[in-house]
C-alpha positions in Angstrom: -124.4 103.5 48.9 -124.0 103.6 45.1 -122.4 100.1 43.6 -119.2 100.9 42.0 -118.3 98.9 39.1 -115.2 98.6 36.9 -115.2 98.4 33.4 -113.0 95.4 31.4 -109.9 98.0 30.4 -110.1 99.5 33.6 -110.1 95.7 35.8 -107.3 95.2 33.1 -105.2 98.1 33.7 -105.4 97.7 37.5 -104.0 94.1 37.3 -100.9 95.6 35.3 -100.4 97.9 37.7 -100.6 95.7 40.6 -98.5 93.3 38.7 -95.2 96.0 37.9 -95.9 97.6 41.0 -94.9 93.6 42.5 -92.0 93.1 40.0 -90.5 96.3 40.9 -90.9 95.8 44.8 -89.0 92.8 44.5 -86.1 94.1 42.7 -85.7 96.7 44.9 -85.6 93.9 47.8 -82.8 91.5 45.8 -80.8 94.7 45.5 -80.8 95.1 49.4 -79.7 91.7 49.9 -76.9 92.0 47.2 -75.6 95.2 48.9 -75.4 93.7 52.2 -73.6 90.3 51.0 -70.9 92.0 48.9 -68.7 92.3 52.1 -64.8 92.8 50.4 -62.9 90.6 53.1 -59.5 91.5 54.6 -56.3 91.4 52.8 -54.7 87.5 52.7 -51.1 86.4 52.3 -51.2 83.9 49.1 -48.1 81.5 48.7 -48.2 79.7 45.3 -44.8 77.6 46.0 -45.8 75.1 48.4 -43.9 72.1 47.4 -40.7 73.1 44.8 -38.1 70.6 44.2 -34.6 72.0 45.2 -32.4 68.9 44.4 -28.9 70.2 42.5 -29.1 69.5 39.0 -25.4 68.7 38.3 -23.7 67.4 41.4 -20.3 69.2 40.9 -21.1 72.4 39.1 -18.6 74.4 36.8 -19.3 78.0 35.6 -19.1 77.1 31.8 -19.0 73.9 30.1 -17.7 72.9 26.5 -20.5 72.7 24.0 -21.1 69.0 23.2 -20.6 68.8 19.0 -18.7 67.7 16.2 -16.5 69.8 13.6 -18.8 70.4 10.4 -18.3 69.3 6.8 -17.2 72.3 4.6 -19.4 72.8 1.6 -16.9 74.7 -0.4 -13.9 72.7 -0.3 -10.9 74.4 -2.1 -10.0 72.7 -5.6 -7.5 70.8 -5.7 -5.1 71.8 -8.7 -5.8 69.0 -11.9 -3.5 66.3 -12.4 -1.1 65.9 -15.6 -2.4 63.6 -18.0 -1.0 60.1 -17.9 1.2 58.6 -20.9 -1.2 56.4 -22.4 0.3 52.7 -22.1 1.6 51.4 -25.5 -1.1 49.1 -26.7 -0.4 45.8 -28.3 -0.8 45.3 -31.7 -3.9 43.8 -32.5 -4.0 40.2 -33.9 -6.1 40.0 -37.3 -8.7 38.2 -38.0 -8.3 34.9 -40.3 -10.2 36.1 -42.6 -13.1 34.2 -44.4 -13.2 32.1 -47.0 -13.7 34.3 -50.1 -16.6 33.6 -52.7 -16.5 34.4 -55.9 -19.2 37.6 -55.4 -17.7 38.7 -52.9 -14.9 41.7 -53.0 -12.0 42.2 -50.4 -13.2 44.6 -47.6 -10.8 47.5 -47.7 -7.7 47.3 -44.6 -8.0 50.2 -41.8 -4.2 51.5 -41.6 -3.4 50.6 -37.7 0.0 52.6 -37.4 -1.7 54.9 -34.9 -4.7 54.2 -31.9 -7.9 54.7 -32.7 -8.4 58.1 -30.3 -6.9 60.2 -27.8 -7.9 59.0 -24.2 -9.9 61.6 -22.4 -8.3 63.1 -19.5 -8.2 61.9 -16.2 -9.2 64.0 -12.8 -8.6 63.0 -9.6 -11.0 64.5 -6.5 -9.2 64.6 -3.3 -12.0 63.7 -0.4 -13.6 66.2 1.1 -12.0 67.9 4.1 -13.6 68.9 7.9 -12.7 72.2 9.3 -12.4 72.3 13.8 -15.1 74.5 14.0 -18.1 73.2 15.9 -20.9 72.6 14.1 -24.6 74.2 14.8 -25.7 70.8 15.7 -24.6 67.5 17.7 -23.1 64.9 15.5 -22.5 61.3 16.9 -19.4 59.9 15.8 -15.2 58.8 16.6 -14.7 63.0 16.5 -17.9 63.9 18.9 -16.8 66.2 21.4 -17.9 66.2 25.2 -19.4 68.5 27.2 -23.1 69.6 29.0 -22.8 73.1 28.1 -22.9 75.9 25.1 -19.7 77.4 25.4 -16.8 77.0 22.9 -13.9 79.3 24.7 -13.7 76.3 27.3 -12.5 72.5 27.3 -14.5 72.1 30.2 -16.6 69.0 29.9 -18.9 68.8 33.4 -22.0 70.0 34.0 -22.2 73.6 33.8 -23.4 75.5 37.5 -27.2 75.8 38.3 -28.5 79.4 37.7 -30.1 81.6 40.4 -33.2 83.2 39.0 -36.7 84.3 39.8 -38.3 80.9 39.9 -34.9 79.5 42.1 -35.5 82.6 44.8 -39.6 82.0 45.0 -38.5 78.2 45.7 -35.8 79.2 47.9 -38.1 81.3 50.2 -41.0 78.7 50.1 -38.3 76.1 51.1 -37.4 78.4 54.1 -41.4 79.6 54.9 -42.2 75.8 54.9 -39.6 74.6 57.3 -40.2 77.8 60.2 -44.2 77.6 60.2 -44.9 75.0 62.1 -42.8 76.2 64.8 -44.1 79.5 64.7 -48.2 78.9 64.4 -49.4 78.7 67.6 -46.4 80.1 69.6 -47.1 83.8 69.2 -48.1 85.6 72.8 -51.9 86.6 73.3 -53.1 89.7 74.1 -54.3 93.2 73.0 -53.2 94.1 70.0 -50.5 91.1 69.3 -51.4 90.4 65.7 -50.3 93.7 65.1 -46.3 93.1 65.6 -43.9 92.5 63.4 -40.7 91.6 64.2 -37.4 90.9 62.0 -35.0 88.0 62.8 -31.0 87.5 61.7 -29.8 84.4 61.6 -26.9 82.6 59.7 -25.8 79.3 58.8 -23.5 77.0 57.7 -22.9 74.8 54.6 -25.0 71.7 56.5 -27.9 74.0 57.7 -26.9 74.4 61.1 -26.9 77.5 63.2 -24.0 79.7 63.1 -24.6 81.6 66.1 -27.6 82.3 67.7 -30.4 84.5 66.0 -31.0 88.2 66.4 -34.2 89.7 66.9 -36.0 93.2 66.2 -39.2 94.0 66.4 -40.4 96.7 63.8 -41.0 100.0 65.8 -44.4 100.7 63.7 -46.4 98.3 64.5 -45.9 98.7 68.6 -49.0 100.1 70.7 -49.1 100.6 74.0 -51.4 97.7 74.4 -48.5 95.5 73.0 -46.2 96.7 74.0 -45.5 94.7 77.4 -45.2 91.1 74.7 -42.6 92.8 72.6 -40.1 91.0 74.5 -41.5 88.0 74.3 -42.9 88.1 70.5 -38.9 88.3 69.9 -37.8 85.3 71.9 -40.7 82.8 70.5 -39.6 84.1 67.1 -36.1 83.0 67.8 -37.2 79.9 69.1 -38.8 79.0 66.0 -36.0 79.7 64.2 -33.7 77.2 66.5 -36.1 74.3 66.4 -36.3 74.7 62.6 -32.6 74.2 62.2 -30.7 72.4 60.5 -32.4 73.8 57.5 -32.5 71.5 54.4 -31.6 73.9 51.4 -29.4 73.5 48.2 -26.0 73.2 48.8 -25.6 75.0 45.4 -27.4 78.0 46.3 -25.6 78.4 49.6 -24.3 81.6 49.3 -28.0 83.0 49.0 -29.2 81.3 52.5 -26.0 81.2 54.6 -27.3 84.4 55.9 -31.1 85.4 56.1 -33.7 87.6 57.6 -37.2 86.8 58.1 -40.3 88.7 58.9 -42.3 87.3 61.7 -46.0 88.3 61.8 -49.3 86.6 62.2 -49.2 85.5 58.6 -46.1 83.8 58.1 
């Protein structure tokens, strides 16, 4: 059998090739491994409000209140019209010098005729002081003629604290406040079984201005997400819901905002 031998550039070439042939089997492994980790997991229910501070602002509310300023200054006063001139007082004649002894070099300094004054006194004008107008002014002013108020209206004399507004970041607190206070009675006390994570039931409740229950809650279970494997638990998914609801009262909530909680309805599901 014949020796076979390799040349330099060939020995050289067939280490590059091994070499890329490596590099490229490896990528192609990472790849796999990538594919098979980059699992997208199931859908989650997120809360950002966990802990939201509902405390009333202004413990008895008004609808408006006054703007809290003072009238400003005018800057262009009306003139005032110009006094007459007032009759110079008669002046006294002046007494003349004793005049000095006279030398023999020296000539008498001509006399200055005094039968009338030496000028006409320059007018006088009187400036009245500068007048306010009632009209609030674009800024608060402290002084005796500050007005009161906690507001930025100026058709009211209303000087409390004007009422707390109900926006978006008031109804995201709101909800948290209630979500927060019905969990822990609900984790835990769904029923078991096939296909229980899948219902969803609604609950009515109402209550009054101290957070107590007015009446007891009402119950419906959302007809979409019932199976027949569920659907023997339906009846008791309701009556765990409600029971979460009674052992959650009396709610704590702002007395301000009662008119948005003195009657709610709540979704029950696996999530809340």
């Amino acid at each position: 059998m014949a020796d076979f031998a390799l040349r330099n550039e060939e020995k050289i070439g067939l280490g590059a090739a091994v070499l890329l042939h490596g590099a490229l089997v490896g990528l192609l492994a990472m790849q796999t491994m990538r594919s098979e980790v980059a699992v997208f997991p199931e859908r989650i229910n997120v809360s950002l409000t966990t802990e939201v501070g509902l405390e009333a602002a202004a413990p008895d509310p008004v609808s408006e209140s006054r703007m809290a300023a003072a009238p400003t200054i005018d800057i262009n006063p009306a003139p005032a019209p110009e006094a007459a001139n007032p009759e110079p007082a008669p002046r006294a004649a002046p007494v003349p010098p004793k005049p000095p002894a006279r030398t023999a070099t020296q000539q008498p300094a001509p006399t200055r005729d005094r039968s009338r004054p030496d000028r006409t006194p320059p007018k006088q004008v009187i400036t009245p002081p500068r007048q306010t107008t009632g009209k609030p002014g674009g800024a608060p002013r402290i002084g005796d003629d500050f007005l009161d108020g906690k507001g930025s209206s100026t058709t009211t004399t209303e000087t409390r604290a004007p009422a707390a507004k109900f926006g978006s970041t008031e109804r995201a607190a709101l909800f948290s406040a209630i979500t927060r206070q019905i969990r822990p009675h609900w984790q835990g006390q769904a029923p078991s079984g096939v296909d229980v994570e899948k219902l969803v039931a609604v609950v009515n409740w109402e209550l009054n201005p101290d957070g107590s229950l007015k009446g007891r809650p009402r119950c419906k279970v959302n007809p979409a997400s019932i199976t027949t494997s569920n659907q023997p638990q339906v009846g008791v998914y309701c009556e765990r819901a409600i029971r979460a609801v009674q052992r959650a009262a009396p709610f704590k909530l702002p007395e301000q905002f009662y008119d948005r909680w003195k009657a709610l309805e709540w979704q029950f599901d696996r999530r809340l």
